[in-house]
C-alpha positions in Angstrom: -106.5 6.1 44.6 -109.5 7.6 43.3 -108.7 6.2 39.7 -105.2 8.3 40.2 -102.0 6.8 40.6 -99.3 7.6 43.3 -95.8 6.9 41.8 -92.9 6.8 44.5 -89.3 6.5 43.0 -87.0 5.0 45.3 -83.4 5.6 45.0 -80.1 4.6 47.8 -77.8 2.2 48.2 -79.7 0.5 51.0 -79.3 -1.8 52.9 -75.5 -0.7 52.0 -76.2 2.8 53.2 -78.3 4.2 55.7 -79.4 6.9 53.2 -82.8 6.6 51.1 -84.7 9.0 48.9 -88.1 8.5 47.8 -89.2 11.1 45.5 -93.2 11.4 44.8 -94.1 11.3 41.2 -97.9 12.4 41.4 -100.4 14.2 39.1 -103.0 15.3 40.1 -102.0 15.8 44.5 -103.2 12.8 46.4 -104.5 13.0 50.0 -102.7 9.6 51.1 -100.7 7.8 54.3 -97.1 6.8 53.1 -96.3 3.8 56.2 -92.2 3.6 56.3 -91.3 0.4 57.9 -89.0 1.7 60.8 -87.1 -1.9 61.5 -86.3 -2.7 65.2 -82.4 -2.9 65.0 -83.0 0.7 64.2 -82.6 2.4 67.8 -82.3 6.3 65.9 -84.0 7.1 62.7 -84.8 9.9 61.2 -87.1 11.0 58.5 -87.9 14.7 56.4 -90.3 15.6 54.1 -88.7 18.5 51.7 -86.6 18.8 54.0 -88.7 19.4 57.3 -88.2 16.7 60.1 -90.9 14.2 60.6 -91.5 12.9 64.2 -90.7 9.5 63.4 -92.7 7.8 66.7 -93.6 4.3 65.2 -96.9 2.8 65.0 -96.8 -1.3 65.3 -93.0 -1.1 63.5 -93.8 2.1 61.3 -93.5 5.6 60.5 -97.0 6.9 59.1 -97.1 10.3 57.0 -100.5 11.5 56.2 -100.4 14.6 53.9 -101.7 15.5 50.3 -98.8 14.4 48.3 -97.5 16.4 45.4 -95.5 16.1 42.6 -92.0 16.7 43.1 -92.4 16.2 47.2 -89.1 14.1 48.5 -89.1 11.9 52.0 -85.4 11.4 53.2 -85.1 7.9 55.5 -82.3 7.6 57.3 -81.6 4.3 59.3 -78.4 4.7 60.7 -76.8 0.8 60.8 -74.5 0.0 63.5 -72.6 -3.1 64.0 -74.5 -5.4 66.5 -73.5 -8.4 68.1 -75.8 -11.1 68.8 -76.9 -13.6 71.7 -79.2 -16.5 71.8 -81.4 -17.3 75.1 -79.2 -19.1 77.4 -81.2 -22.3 76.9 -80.2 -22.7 72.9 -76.7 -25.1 74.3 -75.5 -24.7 71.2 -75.2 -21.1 71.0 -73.4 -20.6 74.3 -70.4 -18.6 74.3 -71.0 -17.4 70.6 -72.1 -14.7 69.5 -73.5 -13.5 65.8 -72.5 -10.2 63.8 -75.3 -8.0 62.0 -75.2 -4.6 60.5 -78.4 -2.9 59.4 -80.5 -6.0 58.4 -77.7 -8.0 57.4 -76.6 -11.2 59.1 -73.0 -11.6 58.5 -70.5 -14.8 58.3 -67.0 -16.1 58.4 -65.8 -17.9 55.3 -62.9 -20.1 54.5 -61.9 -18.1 51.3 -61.2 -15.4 53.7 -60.5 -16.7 57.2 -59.2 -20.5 56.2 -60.4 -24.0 57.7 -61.3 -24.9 61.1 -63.6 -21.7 61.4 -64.6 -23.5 65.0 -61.4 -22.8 66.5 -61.4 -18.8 66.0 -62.2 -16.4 68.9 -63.6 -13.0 69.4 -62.9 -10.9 72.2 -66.0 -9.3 73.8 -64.7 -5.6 73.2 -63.1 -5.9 70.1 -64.3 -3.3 67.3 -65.2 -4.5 63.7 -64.4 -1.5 60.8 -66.0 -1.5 58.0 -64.4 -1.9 54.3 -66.1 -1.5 50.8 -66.1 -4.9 49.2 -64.6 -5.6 45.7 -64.6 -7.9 42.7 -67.6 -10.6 44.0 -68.4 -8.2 47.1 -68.4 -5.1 45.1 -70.9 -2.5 46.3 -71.0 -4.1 49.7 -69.9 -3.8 53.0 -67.6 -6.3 55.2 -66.5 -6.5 58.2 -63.0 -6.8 59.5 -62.2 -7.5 63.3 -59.1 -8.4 64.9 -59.8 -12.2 66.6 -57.3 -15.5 67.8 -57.6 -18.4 66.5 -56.7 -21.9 68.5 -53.0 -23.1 66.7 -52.0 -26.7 67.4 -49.7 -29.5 65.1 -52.0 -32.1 63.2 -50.5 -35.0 64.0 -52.5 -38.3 63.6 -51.0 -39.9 66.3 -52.1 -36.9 68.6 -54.7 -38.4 71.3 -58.0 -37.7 70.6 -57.9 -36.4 74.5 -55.9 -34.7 76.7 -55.0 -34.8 80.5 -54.5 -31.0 82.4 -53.1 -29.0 79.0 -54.8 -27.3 76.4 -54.0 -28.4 73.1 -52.2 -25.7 70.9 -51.9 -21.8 71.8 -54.1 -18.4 70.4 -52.7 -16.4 68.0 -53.8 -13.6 66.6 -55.3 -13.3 63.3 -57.7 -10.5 61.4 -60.9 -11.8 60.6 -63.3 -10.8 57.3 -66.8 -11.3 57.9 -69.3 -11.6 54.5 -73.0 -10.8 54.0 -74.0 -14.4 55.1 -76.3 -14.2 51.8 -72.8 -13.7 49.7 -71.5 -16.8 50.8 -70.6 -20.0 48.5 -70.0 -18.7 45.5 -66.0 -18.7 45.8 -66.0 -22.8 45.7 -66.7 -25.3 48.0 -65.3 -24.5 51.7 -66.3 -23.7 55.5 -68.8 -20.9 56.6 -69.8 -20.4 60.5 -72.4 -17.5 61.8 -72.1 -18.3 65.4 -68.5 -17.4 66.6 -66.6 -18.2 69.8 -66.6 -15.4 72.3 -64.1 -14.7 75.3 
């Protein structure tokens, strides 16, 4: 900007944490609007400049901060990531009685390496809590998700009927669920992976 060049240095663990730095590298000060992107599954952030808050009212999905930027000045983001659950519109059929997990930005999943087969016949309950755990090995520096659940038990048997009359095939028990970063997925061998879970 005016042949000078505004050099922001970004630093956090984002989208990991809700914590990020951006430190202004400039020389000469530069009269310039910084636009944070405040994202919408953000329902509280909060944002400083050297330390003094910033009003952080968004404008079309961001923060705007107009000011003659300095070397050495520091804006502190911080987008505070709560575990969501989420619902399709009643008319997607196939999403109804499911329900989808997202922290922050992050879509998360079931896996088989974690959860074992038939990923189909595993329930949440509507008011269970997911806690979150640092990953390791593969997942390290990331964040899963555990959450107690059920899951539908029954015998294989191949001369089972493919129906039934006025019984429900098998019984819940329970069973702790890991979710993934959907993104992580399939790199632990071939095996099942479901977003959309049962609910009850």
């Amino acid at each position: 900007m005016d042949g000078h060049a505004l050099r922001l240095l970004i630093s956090g663990s984002y989208p990991w944490r809700d914590q990020v730095e951006i430190a202004v590298e400039a020389a000469p000060p530069i009269a310039h609007t910084l636009a944070l992107r405040l994202p919408e599954w953000c329902s509280a952030p909060q944002a400083s400049v050297n330390g003094e808050p910033v009003n952080c009212e968004p404008r079309k999905g961001y923060l705007h901060i107009r000011r003659t930027w300095r070397q050495g000045d520091c804006v502190e983001l911080s987008l505070p990531m709560q575990v969501r659950r989420v619902y399709g519109h009643p008319q997607l059929r196939n999403l109804a009685g499911k329900v989808a997990i997202q922290r922050g930005p992050l879509i998360y999943c079931l896996e088989e390496a974690d959860n074992g087969t038939e990923l189909h016949n595993v329930w949440l309950n509507a008011d269970s809590r997911l806690s979150l755990i640092e990953g390791a090995g593969l997942f390290s520096g990331e964040i899963l998700l555990q959450v107690g659940a059920a899951r539908l038990q029954y015998t294989h048997s191949e001369e089972s009927a493919l129906y039934q009359y006025n019984k429900v095939l098998g019984q819940l028990e329970p069973q702790r669920l890991t979710f993934i970063p959907w993104f992580s997925w399939a790199n632990r061998g071939e095996g099942e992976m479901r977003i959309w879970v049962n609910e009850r």
